[in-house]
N, C-alpha and C positions, 0 to 999 in steps of 0.2 A: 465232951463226947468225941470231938475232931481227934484229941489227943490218945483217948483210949481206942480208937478205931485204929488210929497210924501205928501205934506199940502192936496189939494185937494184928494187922494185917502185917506185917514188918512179922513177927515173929514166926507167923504162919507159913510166909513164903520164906523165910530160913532155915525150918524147919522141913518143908517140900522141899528147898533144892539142896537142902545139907542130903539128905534120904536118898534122892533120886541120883545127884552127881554120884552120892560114895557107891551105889547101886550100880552105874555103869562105868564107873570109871575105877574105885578103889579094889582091890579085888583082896579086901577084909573077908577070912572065914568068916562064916554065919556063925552064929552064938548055936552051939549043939542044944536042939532042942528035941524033947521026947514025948511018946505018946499018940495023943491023937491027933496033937496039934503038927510033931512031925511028919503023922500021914497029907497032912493037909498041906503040908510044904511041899512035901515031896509031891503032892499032886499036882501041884501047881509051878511047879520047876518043871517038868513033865509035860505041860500043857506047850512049852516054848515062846510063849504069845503073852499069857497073860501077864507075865510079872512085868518084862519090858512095857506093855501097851500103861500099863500102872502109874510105873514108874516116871513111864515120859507127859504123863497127863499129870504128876506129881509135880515134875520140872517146868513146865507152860504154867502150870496154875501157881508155883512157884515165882517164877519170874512177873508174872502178874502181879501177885501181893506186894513183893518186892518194889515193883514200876511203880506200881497205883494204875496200870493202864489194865483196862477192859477187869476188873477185880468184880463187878456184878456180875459178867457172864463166868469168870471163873471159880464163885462163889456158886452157880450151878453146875458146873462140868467137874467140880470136886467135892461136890454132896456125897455123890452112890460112893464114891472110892472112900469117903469117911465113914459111912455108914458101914459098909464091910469092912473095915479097921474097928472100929469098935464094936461088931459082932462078934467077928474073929476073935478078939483078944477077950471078950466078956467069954463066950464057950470054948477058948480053947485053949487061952495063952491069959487067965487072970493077972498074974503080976504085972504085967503090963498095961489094967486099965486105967491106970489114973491116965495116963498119957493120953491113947485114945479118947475120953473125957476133955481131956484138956482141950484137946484138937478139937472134937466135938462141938463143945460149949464156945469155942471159940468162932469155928466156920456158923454155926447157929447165931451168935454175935455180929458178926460182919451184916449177913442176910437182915439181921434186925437193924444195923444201922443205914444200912443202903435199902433198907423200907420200898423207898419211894420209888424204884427203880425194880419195884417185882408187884407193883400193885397193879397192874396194869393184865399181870397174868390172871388173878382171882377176881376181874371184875365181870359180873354175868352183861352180857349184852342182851338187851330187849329192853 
């Protein structure tokens, strides 16, 4: 379990700062995309705010997986940004959901293996 935890965290945060560096630093055209999923870019490039704020919580939680340092709390501060990645691409960008999935099943993975360090939030006091 130690071992499939360190691959999958390790991948995760490779993945987060491969995404988030090439995002502010590479300045790769975006893949032309169409429809409705373009409107949804384009609203979102538009907003000026959200794609960076994303991006940079992509890169922290990033470096976290990578470290192994604080990877429980970053395991919560990059739930909602997965959960809208795999919304996103299930209604508006399909070819892309195995990935989102991936991601998914994996940050779902971590939370399950660091258990022990989120029981403390479900536990009722009285």
């Amino acid at each position: 379990m130690k071992i499939a935890t360190l691959i999958v965290r390790t991948l995760m945060g490779a993945i987060f700062l491969c995404t988030s560096i090439s995002y502010f630093v590479l300045s790769n055209p975006e893949p032309v995309s169409t429809g409705d999923f373009k409107a949804f870019q384009v609203g979102l490039i538009a907003s000026t705010y959200l794609m960076p704020l994303a991006k940079s919580i992509e890169f922290l939680c990033g470096l976290s997986f990578v470290s192994g340092k604080f990877t429980t709390l970053a395991n919560i501060i990059i739930f909602p940004v997965i959960i809208n990645i795999l919304l996103i691409n299930y209604f508006l960008n399909p070819h892309d959901l195995p990935i989102a999935i991936a991601v998914f099943a994996g940050n779902v993975f971590l939370i399950y293996s660091h258990w022990h360090n989120y029981e403390g939030l479900f536990k009722m006091n009285g």
